[in-house]
C-alpha positions in Angstrom: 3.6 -0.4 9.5 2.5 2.6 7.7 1.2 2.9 4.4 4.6 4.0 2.5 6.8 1.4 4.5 4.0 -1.2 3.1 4.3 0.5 -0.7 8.4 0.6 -0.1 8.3 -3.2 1.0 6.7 -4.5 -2.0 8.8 -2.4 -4.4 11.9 -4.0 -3.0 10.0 -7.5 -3.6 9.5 -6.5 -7.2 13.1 -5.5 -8.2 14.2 -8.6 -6.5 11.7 -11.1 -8.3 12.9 -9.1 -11.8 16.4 -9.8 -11.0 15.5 -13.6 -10.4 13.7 -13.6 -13.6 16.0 -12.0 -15.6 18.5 -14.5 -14.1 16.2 -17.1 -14.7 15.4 -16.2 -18.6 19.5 -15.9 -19.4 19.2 -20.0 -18.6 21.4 -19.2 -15.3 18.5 -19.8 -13.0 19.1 -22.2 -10.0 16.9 -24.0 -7.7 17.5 -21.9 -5.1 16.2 -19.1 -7.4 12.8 -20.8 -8.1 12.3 -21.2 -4.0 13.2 -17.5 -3.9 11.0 -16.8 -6.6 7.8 -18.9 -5.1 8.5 -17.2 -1.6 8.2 -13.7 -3.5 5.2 -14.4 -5.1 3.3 -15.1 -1.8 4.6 -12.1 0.0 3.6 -9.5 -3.0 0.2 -11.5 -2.4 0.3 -11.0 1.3 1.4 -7.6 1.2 -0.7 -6.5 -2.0 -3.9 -8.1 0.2 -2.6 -5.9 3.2 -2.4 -2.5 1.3 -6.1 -2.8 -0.3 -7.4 -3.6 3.2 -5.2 -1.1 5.0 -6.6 1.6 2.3 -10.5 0.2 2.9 -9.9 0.5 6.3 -8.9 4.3 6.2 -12.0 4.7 3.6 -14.3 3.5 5.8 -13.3 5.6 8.5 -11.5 2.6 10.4 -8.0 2.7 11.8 -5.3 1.3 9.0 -2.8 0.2 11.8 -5.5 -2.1 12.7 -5.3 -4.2 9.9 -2.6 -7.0 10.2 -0.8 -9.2 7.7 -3.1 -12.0 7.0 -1.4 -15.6 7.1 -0.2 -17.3 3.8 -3.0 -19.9 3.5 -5.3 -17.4 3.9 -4.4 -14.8 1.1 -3.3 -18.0 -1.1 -6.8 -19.8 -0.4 -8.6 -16.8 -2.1 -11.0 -17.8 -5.0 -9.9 -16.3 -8.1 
C-alpha cells in the first residue's frame, strides 16, 4: 500500500467519523453508530501509526512497503 492510498484511506475514515458525529450531535445517534464510531477511532490510530513509520522508514533510507499494519492492541497499548 503506497503512501497516497494510505493518506486516501484515512481521509475516507475522517468524513465518515464526521458524518457519525454530526449524526450523533443532532441526538439521532444509534448504537450502531457509537460501534462504528469506536471501530474508526482505532483504524485512524492504526493507520496514522502506519504512515509515520512508513515515512521514517523512507527517511532512514529503509523500504516503506516494508512496514506493515501493526495489530490493534499494539497501536492501542501505546503509552500516551
Amino acid at each position: 500500500m503506497a503512501d497516497d492510498d494510505v493518506h486516501t484511506h484515512i481521509e475516507a475514515l475522517v468524513a465518515e467519523e464526521h458524518r457519525l458525529w454530526q449524526h450523533e450531535s443532532s441526538g439521532n445517534g444509534s448504537d450502531d453508530d457509537r460501534r462504528r464510531l469506536a471501530e474508526i477511532k482505532v483504524e485512524l490510530d492504526r493507520y496514522w501509526d502506519l504512515l509515520r513509520r512508513r515515512r521514517s522508514a523512507a527517511d532512514a533510507g529503509g523500504n516503506p512497503d516494508d512496514v506493515g499494519l501493526r495489530s490493534e492492541g499494539t497501536v492501542e497499548g501505546y503509552l500516551q
